[in-house]
DOKOLKE-628862 format. One record per residue (C-alpha): residue number from 1; residue in three letters; x, y, z. Coordinates in nm, 4 decimals. Each point is the difference from the previous one (the first is absolute). Layout:
N
+-----+-----+----------+----------+----------+
!   k !   r !        X !        Y !        Z !
+-----+-----+----------+----------+----------+
! NUM ! Ala !        X !        Y !        Z !
...
+-----+-----+----------+----------+----------+
//
This chain:
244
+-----+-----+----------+----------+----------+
!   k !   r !        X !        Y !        Z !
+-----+-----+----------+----------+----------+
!   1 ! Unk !  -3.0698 !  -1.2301 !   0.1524 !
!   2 ! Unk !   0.2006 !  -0.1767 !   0.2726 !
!   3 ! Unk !   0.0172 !   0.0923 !   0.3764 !
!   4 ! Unk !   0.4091 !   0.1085 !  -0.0512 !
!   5 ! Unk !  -0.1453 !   0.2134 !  -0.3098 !
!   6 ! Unk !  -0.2588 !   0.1394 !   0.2268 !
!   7 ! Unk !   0.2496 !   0.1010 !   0.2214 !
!   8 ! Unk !   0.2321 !   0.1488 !  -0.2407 !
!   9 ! Unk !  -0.2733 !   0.1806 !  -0.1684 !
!  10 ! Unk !  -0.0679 !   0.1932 !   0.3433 !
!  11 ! Unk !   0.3537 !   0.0410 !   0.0903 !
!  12 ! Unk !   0.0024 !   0.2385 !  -0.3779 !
!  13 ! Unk !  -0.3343 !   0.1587 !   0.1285 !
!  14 ! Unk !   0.1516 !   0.0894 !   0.3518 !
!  15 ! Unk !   0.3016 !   0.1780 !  -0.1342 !
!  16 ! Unk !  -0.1960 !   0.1880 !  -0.2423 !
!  17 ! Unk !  -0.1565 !   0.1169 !   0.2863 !
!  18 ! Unk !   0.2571 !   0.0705 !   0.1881 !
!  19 ! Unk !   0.1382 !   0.1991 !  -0.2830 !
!  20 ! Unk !  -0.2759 !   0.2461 !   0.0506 !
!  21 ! Unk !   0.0095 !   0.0238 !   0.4032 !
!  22 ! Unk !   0.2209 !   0.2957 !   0.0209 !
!  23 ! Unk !  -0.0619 !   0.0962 !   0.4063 !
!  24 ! Unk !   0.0998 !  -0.3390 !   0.0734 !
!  25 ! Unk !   0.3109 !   0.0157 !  -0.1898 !
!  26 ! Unk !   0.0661 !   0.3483 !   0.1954 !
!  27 ! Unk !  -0.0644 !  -0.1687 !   0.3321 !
!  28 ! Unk !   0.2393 !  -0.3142 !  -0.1122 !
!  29 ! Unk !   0.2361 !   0.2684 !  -0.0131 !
!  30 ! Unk !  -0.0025 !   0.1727 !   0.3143 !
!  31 ! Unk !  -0.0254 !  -0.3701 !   0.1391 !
!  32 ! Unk !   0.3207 !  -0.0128 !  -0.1040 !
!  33 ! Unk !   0.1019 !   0.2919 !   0.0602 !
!  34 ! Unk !  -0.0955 !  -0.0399 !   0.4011 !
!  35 ! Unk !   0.1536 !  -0.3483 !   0.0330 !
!  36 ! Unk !   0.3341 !   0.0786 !  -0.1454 !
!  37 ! Unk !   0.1410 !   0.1714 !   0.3000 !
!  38 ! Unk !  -0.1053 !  -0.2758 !   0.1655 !
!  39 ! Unk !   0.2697 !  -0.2310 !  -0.2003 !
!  40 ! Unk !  -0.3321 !  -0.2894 !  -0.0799 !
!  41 ! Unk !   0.2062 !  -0.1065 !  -0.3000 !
!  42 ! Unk !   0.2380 !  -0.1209 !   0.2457 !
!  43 ! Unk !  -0.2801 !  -0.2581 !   0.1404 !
!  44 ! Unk !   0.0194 !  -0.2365 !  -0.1746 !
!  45 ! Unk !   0.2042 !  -0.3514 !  -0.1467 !
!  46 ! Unk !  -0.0131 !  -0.2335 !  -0.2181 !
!  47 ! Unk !   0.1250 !  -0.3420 !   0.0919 !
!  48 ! Unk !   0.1948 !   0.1573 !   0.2703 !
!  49 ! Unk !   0.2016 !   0.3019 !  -0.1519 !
!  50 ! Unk !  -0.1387 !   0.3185 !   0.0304 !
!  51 ! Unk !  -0.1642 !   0.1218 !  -0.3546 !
!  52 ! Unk !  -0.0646 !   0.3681 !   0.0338 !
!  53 ! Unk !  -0.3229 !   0.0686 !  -0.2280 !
!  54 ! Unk !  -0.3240 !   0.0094 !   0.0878 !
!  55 ! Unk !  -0.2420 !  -0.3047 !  -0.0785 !
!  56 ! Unk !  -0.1857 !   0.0750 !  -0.2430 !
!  57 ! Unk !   0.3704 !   0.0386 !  -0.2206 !
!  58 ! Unk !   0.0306 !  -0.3133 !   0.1386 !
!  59 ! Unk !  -0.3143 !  -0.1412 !  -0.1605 !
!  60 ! Unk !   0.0513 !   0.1829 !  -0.3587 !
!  61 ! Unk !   0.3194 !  -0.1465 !  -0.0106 !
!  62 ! Unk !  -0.1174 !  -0.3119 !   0.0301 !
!  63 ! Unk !  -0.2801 !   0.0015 !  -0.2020 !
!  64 ! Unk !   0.2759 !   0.1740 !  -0.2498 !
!  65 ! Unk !   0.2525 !  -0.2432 !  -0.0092 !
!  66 ! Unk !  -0.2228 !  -0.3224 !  -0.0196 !
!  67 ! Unk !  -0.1570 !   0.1070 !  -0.3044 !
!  68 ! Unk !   0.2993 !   0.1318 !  -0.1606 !
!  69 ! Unk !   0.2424 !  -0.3188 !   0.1256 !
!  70 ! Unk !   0.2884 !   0.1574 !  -0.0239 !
!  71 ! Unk !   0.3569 !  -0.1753 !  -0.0497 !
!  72 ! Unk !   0.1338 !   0.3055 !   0.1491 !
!  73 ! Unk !  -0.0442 !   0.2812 !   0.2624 !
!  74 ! Unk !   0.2117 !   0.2447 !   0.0214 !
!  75 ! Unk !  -0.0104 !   0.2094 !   0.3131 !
!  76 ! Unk !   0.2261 !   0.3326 !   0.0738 !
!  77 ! Unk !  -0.0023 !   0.0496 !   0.4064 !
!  78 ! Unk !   0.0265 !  -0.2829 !   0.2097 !
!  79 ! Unk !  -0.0268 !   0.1159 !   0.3515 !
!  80 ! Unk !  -0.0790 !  -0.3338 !   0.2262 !
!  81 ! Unk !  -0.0709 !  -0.1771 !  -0.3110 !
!  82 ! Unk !  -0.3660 !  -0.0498 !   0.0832 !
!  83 ! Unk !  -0.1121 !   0.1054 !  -0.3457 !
!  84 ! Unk !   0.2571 !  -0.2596 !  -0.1328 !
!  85 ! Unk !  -0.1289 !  -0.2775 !   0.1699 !
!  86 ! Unk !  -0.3386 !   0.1262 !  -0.0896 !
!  87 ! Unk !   0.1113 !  -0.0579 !  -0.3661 !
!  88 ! Unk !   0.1365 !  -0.3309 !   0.0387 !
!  89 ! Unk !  -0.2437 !  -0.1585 !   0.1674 !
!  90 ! Unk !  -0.2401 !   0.0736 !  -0.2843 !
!  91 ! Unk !   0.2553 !  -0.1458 !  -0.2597 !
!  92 ! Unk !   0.0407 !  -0.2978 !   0.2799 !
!  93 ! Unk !  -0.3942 !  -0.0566 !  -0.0303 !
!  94 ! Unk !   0.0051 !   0.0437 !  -0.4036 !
!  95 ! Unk !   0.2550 !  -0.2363 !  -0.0549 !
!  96 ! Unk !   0.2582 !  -0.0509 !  -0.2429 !
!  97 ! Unk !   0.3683 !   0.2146 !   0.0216 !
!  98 ! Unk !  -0.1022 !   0.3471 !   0.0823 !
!  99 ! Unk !   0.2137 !   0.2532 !   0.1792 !
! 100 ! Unk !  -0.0233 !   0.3095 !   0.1840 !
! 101 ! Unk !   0.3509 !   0.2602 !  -0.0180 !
! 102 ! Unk !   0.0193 !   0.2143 !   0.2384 !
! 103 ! Unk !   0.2033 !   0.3505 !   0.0039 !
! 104 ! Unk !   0.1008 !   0.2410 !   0.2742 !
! 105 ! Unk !   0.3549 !   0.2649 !   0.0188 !
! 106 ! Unk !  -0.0103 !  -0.2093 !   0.3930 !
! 107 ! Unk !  -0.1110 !  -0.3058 !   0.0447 !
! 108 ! Unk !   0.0623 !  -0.0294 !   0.4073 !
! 109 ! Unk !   0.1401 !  -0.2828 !   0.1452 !
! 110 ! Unk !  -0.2545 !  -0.0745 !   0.2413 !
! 111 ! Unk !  -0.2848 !   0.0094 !  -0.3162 !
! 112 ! Unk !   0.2817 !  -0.2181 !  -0.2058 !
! 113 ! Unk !   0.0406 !  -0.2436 !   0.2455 !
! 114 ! Unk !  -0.4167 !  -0.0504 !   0.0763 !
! 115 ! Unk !  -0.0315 !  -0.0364 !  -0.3467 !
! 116 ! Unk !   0.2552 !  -0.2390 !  -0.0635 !
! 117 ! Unk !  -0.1883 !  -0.2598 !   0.3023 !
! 118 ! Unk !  -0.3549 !   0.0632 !  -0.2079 !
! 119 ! Unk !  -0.1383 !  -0.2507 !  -0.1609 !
! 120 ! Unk !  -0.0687 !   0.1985 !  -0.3000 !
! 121 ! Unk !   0.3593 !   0.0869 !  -0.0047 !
! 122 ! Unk !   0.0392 !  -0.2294 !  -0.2597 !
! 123 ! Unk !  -0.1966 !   0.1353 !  -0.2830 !
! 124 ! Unk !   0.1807 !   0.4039 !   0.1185 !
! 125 ! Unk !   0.2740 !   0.1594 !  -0.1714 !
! 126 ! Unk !   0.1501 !   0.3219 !   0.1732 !
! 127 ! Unk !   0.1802 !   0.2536 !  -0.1582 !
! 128 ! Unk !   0.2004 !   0.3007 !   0.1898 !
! 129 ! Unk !   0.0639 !   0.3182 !  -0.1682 !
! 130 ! Unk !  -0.2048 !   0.3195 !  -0.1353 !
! 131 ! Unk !  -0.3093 !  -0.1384 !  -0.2252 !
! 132 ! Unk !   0.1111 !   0.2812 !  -0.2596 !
! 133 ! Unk !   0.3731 !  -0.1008 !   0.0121 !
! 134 ! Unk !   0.0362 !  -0.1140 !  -0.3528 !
! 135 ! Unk !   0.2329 !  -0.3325 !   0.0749 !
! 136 ! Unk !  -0.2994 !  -0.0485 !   0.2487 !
! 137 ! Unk !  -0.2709 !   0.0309 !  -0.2853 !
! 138 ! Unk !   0.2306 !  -0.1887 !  -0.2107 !
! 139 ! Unk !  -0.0211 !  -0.2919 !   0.2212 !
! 140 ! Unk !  -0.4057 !   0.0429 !   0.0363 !
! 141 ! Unk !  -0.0502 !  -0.0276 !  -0.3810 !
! 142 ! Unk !   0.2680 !  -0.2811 !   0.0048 !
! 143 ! Unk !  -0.1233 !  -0.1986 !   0.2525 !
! 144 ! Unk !  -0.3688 !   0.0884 !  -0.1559 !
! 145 ! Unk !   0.0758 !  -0.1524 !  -0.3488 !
! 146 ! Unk !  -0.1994 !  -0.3342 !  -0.0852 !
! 147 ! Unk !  -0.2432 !   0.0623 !   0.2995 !
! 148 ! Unk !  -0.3635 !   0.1243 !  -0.1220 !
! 149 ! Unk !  -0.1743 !   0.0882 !   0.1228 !
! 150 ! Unk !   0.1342 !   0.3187 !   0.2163 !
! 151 ! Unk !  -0.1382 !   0.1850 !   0.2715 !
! 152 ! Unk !   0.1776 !   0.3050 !   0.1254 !
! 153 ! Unk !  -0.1166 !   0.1900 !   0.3201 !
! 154 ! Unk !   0.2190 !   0.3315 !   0.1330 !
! 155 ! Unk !   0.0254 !   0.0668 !   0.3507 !
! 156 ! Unk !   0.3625 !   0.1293 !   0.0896 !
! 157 ! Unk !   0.1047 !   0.3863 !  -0.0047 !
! 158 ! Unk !  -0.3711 !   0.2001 !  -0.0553 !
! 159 ! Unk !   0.1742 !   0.2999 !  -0.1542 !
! 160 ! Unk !  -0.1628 !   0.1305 !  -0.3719 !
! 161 ! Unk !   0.3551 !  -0.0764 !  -0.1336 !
! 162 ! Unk !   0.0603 !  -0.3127 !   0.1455 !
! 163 ! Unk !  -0.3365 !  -0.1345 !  -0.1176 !
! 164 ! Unk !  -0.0099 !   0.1563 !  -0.3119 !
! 165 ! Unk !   0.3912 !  -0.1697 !  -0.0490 !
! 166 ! Unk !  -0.1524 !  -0.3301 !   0.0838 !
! 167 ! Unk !  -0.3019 !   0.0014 !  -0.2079 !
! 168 ! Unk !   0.2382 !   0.0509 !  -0.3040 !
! 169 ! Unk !   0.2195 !  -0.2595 !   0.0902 !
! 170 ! Unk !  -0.2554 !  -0.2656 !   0.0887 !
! 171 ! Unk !  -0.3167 !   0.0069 !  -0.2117 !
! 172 ! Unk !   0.1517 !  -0.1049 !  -0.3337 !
! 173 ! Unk !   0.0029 !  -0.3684 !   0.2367 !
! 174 ! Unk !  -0.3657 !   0.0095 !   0.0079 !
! 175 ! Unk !  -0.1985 !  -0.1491 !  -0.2790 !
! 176 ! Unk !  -0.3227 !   0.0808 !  -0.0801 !
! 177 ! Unk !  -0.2492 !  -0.0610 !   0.2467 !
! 178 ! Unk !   0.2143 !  -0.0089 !   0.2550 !
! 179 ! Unk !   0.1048 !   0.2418 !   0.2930 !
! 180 ! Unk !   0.2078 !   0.2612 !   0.1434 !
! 181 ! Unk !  -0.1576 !   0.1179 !   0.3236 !
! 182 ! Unk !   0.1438 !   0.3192 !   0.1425 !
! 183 ! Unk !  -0.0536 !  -0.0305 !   0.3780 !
! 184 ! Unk !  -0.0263 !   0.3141 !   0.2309 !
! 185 ! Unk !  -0.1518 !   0.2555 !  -0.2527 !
! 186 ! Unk !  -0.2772 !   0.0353 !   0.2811 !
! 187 ! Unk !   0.3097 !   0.2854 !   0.1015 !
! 188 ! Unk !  -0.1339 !   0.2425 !  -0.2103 !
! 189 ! Unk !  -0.3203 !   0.0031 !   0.2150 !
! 190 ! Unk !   0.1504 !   0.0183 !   0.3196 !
! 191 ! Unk !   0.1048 !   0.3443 !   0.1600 !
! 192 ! Unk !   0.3836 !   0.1095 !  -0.0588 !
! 193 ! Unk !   0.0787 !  -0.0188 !   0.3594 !
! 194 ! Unk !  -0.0879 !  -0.3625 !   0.0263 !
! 195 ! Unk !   0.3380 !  -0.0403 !  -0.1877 !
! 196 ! Unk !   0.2211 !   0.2969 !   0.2125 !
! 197 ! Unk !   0.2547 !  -0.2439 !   0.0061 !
! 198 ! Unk !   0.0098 !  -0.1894 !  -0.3306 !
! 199 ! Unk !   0.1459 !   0.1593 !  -0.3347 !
! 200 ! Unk !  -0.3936 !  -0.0485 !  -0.1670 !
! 201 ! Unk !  -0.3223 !   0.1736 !   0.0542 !
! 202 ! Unk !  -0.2755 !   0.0867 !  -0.2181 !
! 203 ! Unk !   0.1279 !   0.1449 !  -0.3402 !
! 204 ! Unk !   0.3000 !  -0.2082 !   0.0335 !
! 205 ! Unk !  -0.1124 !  -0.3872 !   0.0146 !
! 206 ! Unk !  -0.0780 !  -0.3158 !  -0.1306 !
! 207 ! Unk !  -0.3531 !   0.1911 !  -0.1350 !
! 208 ! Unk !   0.1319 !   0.2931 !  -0.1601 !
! 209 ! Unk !   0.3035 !  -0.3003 !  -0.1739 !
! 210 ! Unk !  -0.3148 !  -0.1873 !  -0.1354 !
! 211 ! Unk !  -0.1752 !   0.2765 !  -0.1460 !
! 212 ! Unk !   0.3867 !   0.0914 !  -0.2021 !
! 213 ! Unk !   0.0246 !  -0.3164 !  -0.0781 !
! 214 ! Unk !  -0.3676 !  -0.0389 !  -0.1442 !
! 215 ! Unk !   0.0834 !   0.3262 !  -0.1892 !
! 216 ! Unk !   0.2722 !  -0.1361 !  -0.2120 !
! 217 ! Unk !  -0.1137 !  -0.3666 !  -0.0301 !
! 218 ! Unk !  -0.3186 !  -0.1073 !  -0.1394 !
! 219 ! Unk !   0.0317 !  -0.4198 !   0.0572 !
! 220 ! Unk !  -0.0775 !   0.0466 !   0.3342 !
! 221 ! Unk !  -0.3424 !   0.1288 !   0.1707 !
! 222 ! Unk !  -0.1364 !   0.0188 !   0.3200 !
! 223 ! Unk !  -0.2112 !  -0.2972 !   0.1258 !
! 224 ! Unk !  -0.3455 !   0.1978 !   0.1532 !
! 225 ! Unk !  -0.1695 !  -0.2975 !   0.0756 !
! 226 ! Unk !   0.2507 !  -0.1134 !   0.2642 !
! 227 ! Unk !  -0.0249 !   0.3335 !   0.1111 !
! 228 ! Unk !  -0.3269 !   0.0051 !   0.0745 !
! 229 ! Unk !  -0.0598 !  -0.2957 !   0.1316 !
! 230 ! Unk !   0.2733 !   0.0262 !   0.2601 !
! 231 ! Unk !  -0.1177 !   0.3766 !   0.1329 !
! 232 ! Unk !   0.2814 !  -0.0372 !   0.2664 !
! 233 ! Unk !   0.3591 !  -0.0671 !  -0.1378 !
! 234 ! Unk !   0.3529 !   0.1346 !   0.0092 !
! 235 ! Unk !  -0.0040 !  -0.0036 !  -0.3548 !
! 236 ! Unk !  -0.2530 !   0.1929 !  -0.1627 !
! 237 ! Unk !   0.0593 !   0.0607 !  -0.3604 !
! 238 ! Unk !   0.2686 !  -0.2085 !   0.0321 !
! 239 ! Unk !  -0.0870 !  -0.3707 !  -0.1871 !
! 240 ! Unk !   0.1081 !   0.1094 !  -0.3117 !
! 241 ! Unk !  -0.1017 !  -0.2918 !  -0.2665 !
! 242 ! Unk !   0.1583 !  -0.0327 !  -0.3284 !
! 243 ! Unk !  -0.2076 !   0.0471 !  -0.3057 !
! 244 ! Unk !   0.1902 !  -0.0168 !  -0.3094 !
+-----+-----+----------+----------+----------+
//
């Protein structure tokens, strides 16, 4: 066996581990629970625009999108446009024509203009309107056809109906083995008054959308492994893989 199989062969007996270390998992939890007031996803950039996840997202991203090589990444919520960098700069490093589309209802100037002096500006696509708008989805699918393949990851409005909306229109672009990733379900662990001013909470949120969506759909199923391997993520339940 070599020294890379080794290391892979560990990596598989780690998570299985991990699997079974429920306390930890609990006190991943409140970790996250007791640095959210304390805005840490806001900490951090990547190649100079702010990214808003925590790094170990980061990582599984990564690790996600170089195996998978996607032609496409489709990303609802763009924010500073940190995660859309992110994204490019992976499809810089893999080579070949590779895009990242980006969709918010209000893409600020300010964000606009600092993407549009990035370097990685040139493999980004931006798209204003409501993800769920269905000229807007149109366009997605459109601009999705001959690109495989796709990786979808939904980070925009966190309401159950929102997410639930966007998981319908977006999946049927992922092909098997592939990814949607549902960012923010970690919501549904977090106490309601963390979100006093936001429509969401816990029973209304990108978790509670995933399990609905799970419900009626059976090509899709929940990656554990990246779950437990990660322990701390915004995303928990969340990299949905497709499986048939």
């Amino acid at each position: 066996m070599s020294e890379v199989a080794k290391f892979y062969e560990q990596v598989s007996a780690n998570i299985e581990r991990l699997k079974g270390a429920t306390d930890l998992q609990q006190r991943s939890r409140e970790w996250l629970r007791d640095v959210g007031p304390l805005g840490y996803a806001y900490n951090f950039t990547w190649l100079g625009r702010p990214i808003i996840q925590v790094a170990q997202d980061v990582m599984a991203m990564q690790e996600l999108l170089w195996r998978i090589k996607p032609q496409l990444v489709v990303e609802t919520g763009v924010a500073h446009g940190g995660s859309l960098v992110f994204y490019a700069s992976m499809l810089e490093l893999l080579g070949g024509a590779g895009r990242v589309l980006g969709i918010d209802i209000d893409i600020r100037s300010h964000n606009r203009e600092a993407l549009d002096d990035h370097p990685m500006r040139k493999r980004i696509d931006l798209l204003e309107g409501s993800s769920v708008d269905p000229g807007i989805v149109a366009l997605v699918h459109e601009r999705a056809k001959g690109k495989a393949p796709v990786v979808v990851v939904l980070d925009s409005n966190h309401t159950h109906d929102h997410v639930l909306a966007e998981l319908r229109a977006y999946s049927g672009l992922v092909p098997r083995g592939s990814y949607v990733v549902v960012m923010d379900t970690a919501i549904e662990d977090l106490p309601k008054e963390a979100f006093a001013d936001r429509p969401w909470g816990p029973g209304n949120s990108p978790r509670s959308a995933v399990r609905a969506f799970l419900a009626e759909n059976d090509r899709f199923a929940v990656d554990e492994d990246i779950d437990a391997k990660l322990l701390i993520s915004v995303a928990p339940g969340g990299y949905l893989r497709r499986v048939a």
